[in-house]
N, C-alpha and C positions, 0 to 999 in steps of 0.2 A: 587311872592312877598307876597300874602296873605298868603300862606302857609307855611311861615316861623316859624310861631308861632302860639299855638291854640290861644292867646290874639290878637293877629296880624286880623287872620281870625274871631272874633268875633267881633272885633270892627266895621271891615269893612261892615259885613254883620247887624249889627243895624243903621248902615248910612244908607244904603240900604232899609232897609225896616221900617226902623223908626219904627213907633206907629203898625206897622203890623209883624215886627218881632217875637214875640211870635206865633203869629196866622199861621203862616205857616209852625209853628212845630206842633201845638196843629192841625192844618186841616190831616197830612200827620198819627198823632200818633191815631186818631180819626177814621180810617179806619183799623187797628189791632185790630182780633179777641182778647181778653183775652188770654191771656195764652201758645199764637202762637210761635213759632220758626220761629226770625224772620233772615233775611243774610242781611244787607244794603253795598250797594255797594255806593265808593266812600265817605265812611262815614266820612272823615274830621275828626275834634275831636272829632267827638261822642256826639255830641249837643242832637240831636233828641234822643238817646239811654236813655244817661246820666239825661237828664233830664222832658224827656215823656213816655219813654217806661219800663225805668229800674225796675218800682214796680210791671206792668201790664203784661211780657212776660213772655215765659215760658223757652226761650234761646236766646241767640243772636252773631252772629258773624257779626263782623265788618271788611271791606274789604278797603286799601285807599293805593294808590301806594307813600303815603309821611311817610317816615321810623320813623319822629319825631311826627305823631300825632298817629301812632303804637305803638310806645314806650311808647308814654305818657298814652295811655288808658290801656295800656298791665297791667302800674303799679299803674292803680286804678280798677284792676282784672277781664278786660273789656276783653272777645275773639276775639283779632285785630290781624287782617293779613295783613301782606306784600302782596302787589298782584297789576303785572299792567293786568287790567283789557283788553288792547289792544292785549293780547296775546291770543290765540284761545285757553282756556282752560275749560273743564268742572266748572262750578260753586257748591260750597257745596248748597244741599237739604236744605230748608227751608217751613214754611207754607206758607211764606209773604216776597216776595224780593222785596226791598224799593230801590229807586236811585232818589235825590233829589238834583236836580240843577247842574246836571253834566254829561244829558246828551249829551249834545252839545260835548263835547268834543269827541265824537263817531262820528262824523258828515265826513263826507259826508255820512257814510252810518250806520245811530243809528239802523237801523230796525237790524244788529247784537247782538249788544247786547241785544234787545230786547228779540230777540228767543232765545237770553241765557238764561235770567231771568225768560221767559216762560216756560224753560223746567227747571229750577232748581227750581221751586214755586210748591207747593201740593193744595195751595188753592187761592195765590192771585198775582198777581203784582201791584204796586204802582210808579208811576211815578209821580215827580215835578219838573214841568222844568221851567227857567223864559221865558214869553213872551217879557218882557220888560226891556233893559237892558243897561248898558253902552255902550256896545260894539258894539252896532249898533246905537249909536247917532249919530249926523250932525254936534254937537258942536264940532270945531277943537280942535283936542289933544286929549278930550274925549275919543274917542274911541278905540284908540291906549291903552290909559291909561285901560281900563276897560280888553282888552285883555293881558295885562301885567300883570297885578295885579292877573286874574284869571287862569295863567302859574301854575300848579301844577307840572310843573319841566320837562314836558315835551315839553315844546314850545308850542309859542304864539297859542291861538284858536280864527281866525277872522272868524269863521262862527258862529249866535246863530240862536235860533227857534223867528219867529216870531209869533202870536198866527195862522197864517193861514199857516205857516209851520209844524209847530206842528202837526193842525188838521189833515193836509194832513197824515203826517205821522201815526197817529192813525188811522187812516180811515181804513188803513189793517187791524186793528186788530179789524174793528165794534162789533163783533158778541160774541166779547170777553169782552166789555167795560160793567164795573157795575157800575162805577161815571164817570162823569166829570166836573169837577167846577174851577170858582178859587177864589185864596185864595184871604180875605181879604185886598183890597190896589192893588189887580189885575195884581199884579209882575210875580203870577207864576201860571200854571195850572196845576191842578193835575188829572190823570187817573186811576183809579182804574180797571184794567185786572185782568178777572177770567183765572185761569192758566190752566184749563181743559176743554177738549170739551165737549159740550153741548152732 
């Protein structure tokens, strides 16, 4: 539903995250090096690019399996790709591969994608996911509603991270973690993975 329209999907996500809206793009743009060649995967309309990283990187390719926010960034000279992400495909090389609030949709088993971005990152991985969400309210309809709305065309996703599913899941990757925090208003938490071994 949300991804009908880049206006569609921006309304929703300032409901969302109200007076913390900003902060969640400024916490994720805030952890790219200067000048990085970055890949963001599931990049939506290019929020985060378009309007935090666009002055500060030194490349970027955008990755989203929805053909109308490819299109639309394609023709404000953005490098968007067609790509569903669910397909076991090598990822293009980057300094810094970004995936912000979508990885739930990898769920039952995120830790794949994961060691995709691992091995397609030269210097970092970034991770934002929400802990707190529609989709797992108690309020009837709610929830239903939150997994409808967040269908990027592939059908309904009733599973999200809660922040102790998350942690779990990061936990693999201890040895690799250089942040972890969360953003502003506590919606989402962000992991900063070094993409090379120690």
């Amino acid at each position: 539903m949300i991804y009908r329209s880049a206006r569609g999907y921006e309304l929703l996500m300032h409901a969302l995250y109200g007076r913390h809206y900003e902060a969640r793009m400024t916490a994720v743009a805030a952890q790219v090096p200067p000048g990085a060649i970055v890949l963001e995967l599931c990049c939506g309309p290019g929020t985060l690019y378009l309007r935090h990283l666009r002055r500060h990187v030194g490349g970027y390719i955008g990755l989203d399996i929805n053909e109308r926010f490819v299109a639309q960034l394609r023709s404000q000279g953005v490098d968007a790709r067609h790509c569903d992400l669910a397909l076991d495909r090598e990822l293009p090389h980057a300094d810094v591969v970004i995936m912000q609030a979508s990885l739930y949709h990898f769920l039952p088993d995120a830790s794949a994608i994961l060691e995709r971005m691992i091995a397609a990152a030269r210097d970092r991985v970034i991770v934002a996911e929400p802990v707190r969400n529609l989709a797992s309210s108690g309020l009837p309809g709610v929830a239903q509603l939150g997994r409808k709305a967040a269908d990027p065309g592939t059908g309904d996703h009733a599973q999200r991270f809660s922040e102790e599913s998350l942690d779990r899941l990061m936990a693999g990757y201890g040895n690799r973690i250089l942040e972890a925090f969360k953003i502003p208003g506590g919606r989402e938490k962000v992991f900063v993975l070094r993409a090379r071994d120690r």
